[in-house]
C-alpha positions in Angstrom: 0.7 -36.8 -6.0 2.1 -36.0 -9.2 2.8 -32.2 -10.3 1.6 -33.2 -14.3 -1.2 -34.3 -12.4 -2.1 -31.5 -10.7 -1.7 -28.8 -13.1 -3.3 -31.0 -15.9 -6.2 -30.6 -13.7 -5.9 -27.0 -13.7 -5.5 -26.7 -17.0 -8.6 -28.2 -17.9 -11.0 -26.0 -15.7 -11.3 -28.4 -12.9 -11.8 -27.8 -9.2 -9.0 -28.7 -6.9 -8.7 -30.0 -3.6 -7.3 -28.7 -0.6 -4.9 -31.8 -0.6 -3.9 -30.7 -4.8 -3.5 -26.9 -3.5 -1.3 -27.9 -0.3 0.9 -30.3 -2.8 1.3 -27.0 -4.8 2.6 -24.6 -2.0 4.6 -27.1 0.1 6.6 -28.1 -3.7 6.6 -23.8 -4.0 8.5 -24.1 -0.5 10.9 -26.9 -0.6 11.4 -26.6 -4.0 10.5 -29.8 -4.7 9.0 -28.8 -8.4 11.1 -27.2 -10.8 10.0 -23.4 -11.8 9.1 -24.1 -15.5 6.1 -26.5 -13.4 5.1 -23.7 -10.4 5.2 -21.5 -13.8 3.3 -23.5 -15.8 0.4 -24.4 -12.4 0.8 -20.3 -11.9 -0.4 -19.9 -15.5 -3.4 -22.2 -15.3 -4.3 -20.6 -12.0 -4.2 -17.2 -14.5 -6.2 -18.6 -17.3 -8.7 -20.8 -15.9 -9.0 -18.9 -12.7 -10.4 -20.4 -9.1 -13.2 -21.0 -7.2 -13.2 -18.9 -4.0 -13.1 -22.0 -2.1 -9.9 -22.7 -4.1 -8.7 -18.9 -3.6 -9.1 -20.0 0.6 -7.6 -22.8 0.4 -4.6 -21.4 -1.2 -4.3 -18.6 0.9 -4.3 -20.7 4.2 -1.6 -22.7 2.7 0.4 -20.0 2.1 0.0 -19.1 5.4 1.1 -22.2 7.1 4.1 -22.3 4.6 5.9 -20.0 7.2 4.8 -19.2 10.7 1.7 -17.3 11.5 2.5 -14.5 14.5 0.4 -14.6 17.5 1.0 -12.0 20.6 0.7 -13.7 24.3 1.4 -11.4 26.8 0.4 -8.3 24.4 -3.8 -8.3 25.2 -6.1 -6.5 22.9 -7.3 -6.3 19.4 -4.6 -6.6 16.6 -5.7 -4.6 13.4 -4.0 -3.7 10.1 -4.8 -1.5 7.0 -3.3 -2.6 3.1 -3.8 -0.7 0.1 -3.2 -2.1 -3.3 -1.0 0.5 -4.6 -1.5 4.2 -5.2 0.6 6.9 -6.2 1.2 9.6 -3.4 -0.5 6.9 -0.8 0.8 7.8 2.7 -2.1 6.6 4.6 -0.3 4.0 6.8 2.3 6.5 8.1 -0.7 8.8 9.3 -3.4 5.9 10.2 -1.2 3.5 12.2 0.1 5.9 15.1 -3.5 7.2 14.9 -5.0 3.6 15.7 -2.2 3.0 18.1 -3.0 5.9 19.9 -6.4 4.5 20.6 -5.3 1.9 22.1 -5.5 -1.0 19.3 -1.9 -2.3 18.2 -0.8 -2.4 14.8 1.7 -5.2 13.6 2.0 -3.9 10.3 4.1 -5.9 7.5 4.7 -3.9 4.2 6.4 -3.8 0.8 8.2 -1.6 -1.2 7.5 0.1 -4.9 7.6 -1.5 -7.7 6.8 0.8 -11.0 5.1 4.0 -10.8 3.3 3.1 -7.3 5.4 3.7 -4.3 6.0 1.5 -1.2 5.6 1.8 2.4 9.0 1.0 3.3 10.9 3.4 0.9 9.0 6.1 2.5 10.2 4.9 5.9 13.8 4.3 5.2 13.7 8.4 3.9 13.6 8.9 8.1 17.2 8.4 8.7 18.1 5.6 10.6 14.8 4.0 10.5 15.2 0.3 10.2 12.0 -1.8 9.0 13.7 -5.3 8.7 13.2 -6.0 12.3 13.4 -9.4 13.5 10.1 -11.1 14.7 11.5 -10.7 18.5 12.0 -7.1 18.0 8.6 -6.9 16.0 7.0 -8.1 19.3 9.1 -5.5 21.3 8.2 -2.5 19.3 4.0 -3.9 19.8 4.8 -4.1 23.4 6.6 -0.5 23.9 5.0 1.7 21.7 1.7 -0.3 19.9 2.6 -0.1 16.6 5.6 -0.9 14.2 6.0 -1.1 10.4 8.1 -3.7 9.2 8.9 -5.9 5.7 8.1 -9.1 4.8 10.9 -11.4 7.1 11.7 -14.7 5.9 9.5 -16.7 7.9 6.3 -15.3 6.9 4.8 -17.0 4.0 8.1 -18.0 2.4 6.1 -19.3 -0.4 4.8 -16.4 -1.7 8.2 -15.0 -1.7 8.8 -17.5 -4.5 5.7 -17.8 -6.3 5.7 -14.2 -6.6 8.8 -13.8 -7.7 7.6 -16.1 -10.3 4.1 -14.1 -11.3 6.5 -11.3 -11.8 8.4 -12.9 -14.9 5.4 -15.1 -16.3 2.6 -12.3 -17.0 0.8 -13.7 -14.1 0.5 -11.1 -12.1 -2.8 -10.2 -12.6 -4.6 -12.8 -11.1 -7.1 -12.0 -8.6 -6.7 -15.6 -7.1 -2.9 -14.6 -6.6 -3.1 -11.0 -5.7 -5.9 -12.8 -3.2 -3.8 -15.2 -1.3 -0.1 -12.9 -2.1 -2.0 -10.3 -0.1 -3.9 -11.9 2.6 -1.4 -14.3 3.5 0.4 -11.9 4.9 -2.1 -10.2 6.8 -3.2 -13.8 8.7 0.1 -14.2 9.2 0.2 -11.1 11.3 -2.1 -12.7 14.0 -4.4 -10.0 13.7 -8.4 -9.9 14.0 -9.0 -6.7 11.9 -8.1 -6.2 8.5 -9.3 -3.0 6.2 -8.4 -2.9 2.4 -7.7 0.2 0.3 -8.6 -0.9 -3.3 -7.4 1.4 -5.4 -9.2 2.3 -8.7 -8.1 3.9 -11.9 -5.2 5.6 -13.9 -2.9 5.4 -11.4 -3.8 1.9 -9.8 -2.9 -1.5 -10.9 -6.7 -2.0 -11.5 -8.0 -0.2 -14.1 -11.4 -1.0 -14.0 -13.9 -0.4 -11.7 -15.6 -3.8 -11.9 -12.1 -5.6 -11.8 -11.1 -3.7 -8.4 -14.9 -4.5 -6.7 -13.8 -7.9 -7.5 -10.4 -8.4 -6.1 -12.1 -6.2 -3.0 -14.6 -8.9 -2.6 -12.1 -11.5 -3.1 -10.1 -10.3 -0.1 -13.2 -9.8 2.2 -14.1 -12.9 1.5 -10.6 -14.8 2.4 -10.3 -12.6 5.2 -13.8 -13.8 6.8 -12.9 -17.2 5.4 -9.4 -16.9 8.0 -11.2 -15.3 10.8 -10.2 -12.3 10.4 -13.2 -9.6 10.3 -12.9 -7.7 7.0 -13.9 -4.7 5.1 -12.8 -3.1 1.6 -13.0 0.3 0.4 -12.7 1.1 -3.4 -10.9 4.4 -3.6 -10.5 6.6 -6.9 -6.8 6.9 -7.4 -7.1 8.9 -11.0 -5.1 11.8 -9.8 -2.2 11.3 -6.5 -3.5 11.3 -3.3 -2.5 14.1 -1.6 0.1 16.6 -3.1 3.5 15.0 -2.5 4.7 12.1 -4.7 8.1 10.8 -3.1 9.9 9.5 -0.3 10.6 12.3 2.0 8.5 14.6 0.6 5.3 11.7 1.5 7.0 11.6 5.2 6.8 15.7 5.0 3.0 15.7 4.4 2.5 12.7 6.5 3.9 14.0 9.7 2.0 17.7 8.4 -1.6 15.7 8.7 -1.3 14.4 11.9 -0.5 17.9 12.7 -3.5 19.1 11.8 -2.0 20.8 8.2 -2.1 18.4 5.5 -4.2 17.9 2.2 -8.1 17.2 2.9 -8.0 14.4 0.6 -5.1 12.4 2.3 -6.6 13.5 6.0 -10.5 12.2 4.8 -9.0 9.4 3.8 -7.0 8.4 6.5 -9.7 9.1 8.9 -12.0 6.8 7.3 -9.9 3.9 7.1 -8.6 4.5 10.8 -12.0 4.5 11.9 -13.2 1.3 10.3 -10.0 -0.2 11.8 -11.1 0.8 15.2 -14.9 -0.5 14.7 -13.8 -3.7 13.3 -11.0 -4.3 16.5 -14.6 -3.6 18.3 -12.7 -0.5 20.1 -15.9 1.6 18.8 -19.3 0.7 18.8 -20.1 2.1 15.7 -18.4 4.3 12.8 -19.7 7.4 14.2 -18.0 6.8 17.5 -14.5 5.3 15.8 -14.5 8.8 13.5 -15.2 10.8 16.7 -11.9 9.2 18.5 -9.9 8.9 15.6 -11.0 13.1 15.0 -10.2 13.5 18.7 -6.6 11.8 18.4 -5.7 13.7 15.5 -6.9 17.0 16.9 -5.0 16.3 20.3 -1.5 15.6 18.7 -1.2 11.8 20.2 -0.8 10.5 16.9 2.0 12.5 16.3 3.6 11.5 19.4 2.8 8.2 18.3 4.6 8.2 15.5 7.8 10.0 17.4 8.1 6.8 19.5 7.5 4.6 16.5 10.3 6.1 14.5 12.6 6.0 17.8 11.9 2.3 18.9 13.0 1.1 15.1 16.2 3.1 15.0 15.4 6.4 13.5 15.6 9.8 14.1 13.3 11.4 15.7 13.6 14.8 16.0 12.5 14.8 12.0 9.4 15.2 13.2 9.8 18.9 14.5 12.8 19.7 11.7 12.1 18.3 8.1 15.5 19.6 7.3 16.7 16.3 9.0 15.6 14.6 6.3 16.7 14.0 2.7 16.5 17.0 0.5 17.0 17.2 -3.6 19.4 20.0 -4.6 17.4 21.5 -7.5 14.0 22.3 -8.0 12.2 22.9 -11.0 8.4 24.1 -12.2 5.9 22.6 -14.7 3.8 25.9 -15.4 0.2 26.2 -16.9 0.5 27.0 -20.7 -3.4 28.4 -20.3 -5.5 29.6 -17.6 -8.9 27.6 -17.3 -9.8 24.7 -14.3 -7.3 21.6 -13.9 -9.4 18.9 -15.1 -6.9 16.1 -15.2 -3.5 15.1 -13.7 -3.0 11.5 -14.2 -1.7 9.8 -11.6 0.4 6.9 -13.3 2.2 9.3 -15.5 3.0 11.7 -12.4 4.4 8.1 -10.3 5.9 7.6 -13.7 7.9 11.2 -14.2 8.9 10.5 -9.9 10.3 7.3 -10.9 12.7 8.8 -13.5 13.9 11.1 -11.1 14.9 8.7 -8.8 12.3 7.9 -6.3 10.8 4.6 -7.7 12.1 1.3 -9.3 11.8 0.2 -12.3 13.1 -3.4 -11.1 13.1 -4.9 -7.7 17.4 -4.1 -7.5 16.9 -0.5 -8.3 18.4 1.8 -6.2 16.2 5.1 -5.0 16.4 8.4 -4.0 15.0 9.1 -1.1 15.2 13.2 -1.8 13.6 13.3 -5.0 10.1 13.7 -6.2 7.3 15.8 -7.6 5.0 18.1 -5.4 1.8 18.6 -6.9 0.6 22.7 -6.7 -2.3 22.7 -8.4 -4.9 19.6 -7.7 -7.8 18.8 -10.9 -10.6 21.3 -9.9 -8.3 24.6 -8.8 -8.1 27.0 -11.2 -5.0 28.3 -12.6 -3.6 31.2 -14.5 -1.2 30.9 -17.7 2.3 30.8 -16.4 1.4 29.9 -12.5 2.7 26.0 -11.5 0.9 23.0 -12.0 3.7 20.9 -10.4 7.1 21.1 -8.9 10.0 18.7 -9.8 12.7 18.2 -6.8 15.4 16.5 -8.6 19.0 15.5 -8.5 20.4 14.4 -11.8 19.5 17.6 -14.5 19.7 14.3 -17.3 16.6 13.1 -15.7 14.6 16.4 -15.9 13.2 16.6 -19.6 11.9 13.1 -19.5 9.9 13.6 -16.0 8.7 16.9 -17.5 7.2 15.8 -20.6 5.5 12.9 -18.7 4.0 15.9 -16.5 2.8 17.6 -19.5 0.5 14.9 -20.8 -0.9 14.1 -17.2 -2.1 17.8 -17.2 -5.2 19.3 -18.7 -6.4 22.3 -18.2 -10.3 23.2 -19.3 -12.5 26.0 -19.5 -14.8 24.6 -17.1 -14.0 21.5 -14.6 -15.8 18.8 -15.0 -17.8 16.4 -12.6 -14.8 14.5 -10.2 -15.1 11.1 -9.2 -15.5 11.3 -4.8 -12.5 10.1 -3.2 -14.6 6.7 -1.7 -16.1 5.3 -4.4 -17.6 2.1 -2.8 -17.5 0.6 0.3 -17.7 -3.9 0.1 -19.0 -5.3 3.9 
């Protein structure tokens, strides 16, 4: 089976086979088609687009392109949570010790920031010591011990997405929802899991804009997860301004480990809860979501999840004694304020432009070799809907490098508006797809 072949049929709007797809990701793999052709199939895929029996197919290729994790000797369900990419999103390192603790494990494999959204693992490896490239027989140690563990992508999941994405990420084909479909759920099957809940992030600050673009990619997923076997649900969640108050590495660990004692932002804690709970109901741990709410509520209150999340951070390495002494963990030298040049309501602080202004400082990447600061960030002190005086802070810049500092502050300046009146906000769960 020819390559020309195969992406001529592409190319011209056709529907391929499961045989053409597999012929695709095995070349993707061995290498057995030169880039300039997986670019060229990649770009058809973009233009042209694919059937969701297509989208499947691919997906469950992808899969088999690596090896696909199962768990004997570890009984019970085996659930995971993935969000599409928020700014200020620490709801994995609140929700996973909070599922754990109720008794369904959590194999969860996660990737780093790219851009103005940040990424799981950057927020880990703040927690000194804390090592998420575990090997696959470590992976199933950590499950076994403690019920949960948070790792990267290894080299023998899904190896072909490795490359095809690497690929999307220099041909302007990133934006496919067949690709962000299989990139994203192949990794999830992989995981041997039976639960999967999707955070779809919509607005400013995600990579989906539009509303109607996000409900598709969420319906997208569901339907490749059901399609795999692996029950399925998607939430579309506004992500106009951050989640939470803390944008950066430590700083997200601070408020993380400050929710699941009880203390942290209502919007993160809601959130968190939510997802957690359909996590539980869909591992069939809970009956219903009135029942998952009630234990993940309970856990919270009761301080497991915390403990949770001590063991976690011990079994891969790190410190955990960050837990009761945030001093342990990375701090920026110098602080700076962003003040309110009028008093009135906070109606809008855009979340792109606050990921973007945290990025300059140091705690994103602008390309996948970038090095970041773990210390450095913004803290957010006034959310859209408080009111404010002139002269009080909007938002606090913790920063190492004074160079930096202008450039993150004017960004801040034009994701803040302030208003005479606020208007109507968005909720924080704007749909929820079956």
């Amino acid at each position: 089976m020819r390559a020309f072949d195969i992406i001529r049929r592409k190319r011209d709007g056709l529907v391929l086979d499961s045989s053409e797809i597999d012929a695709f990701v095995a070349a993707a793999t061995s290498g057995a088609w030169p880039d300039y052709q997986l670019s060229a199939m990649l770009m058809a895929i973009r233009l042209r687009g694919m059937t969701a029996e297509e989208t499947a197919c691919l997906t469950r290729a992808m899969v088999r392109s690596g090896v696909q994790l199962d768990w004997p000797g570890l009984p019970g369900a085996k659930a995971d949570k993935h969000s599409t990419g928020g700014v200020g999103d620490k709801t994995s390192l609140v929700l996973v010790p909070l599922v754990a603790a109720c008794g369904v494990m959590v194999p969860m494999i996660s990737g780093r920031g790219l851009g103005h959204t940040g990424g799981t693992l950057d927020k880990l490896e703040a927690i000194p010591g804390f090592r998420v490239g575990l090997s696959l027989s470590e992976f199933r140690e950590a499950l076994a011990k403690v019920g949960c563990a948070m790792i990267g992508q290894t080299a023998e999941i899904a190896p072909a997405d490795r490359k095809l994405y690497a690929l999307r990420d220099v041909t302007a084909t990133v934006d496919s929802i067949p690709l962000i479909s299989a990139s994203i759920m192949s990794k999830k099957i992989a995981e041997g899991i039976s639960a999967l809940v999707m955070d779809v992030k919509c607005g400013r600050g995600a990579f989906m804009k539009d509303r109607n673009d996000a409900r598709k990619l969420a319906e997208s997923l569901v339907a490749i997860g059901r399609a795999n076997g692996v029950r399925t649900e998607a939430l579309l969640t506004s992500m106009d301004a951050p989640l939470g108050r803390a944008v950066g590495n430590s700083l997200e660990v601070i408020e993380a480990l400050e929710t699941l004692k009880g203390r942290g932002p209502a919007d993160l804690e809601a959130l968190s809860i939510s997802l957690a709970a359909r996590m539980l109901r869909l591992s069939e741990a809970a009956a219903n979501d009135k029942e998952s709410e009630r234990m993940i509520r309970a856990t919270l209150a009761s301080g497991r999840g915390l403990e949770k999340f001590r063991q976690m951070i011990e079994q891969q390495g790190g410190d955990p004694r960050i837990v009761d002494d945030f001093k342990r963990l990375p701090v920026a030298p110098y602080r700076a304020t962003l003040q309110a040049e009028r008093s009135g309501v906070v109606s809008e602080l855009d979340a792109e432009l606050a990921g973007r202004a945290s990025m300059i400082l140091g705690a994103g990447r602008e390309r996948a070799e970038d090095t970041v600061d773990p210390a450095v960030g913004v803290m957010v002190q006034a959310k859209p809907g408080d009111r404010v005086q002139a002269g009080s802070p909007i938002v606090e810049l913790h920063y190492r490098d004074a160079s930096r500092l202008d450039a993150a502050r004017a960004l801040l300046r034009n994701a803040c508006r302030i208003e005479d009146e606020a208007p109507a906000q968005l909720p924080l769960i704007l749909e929820t797809i079956p």
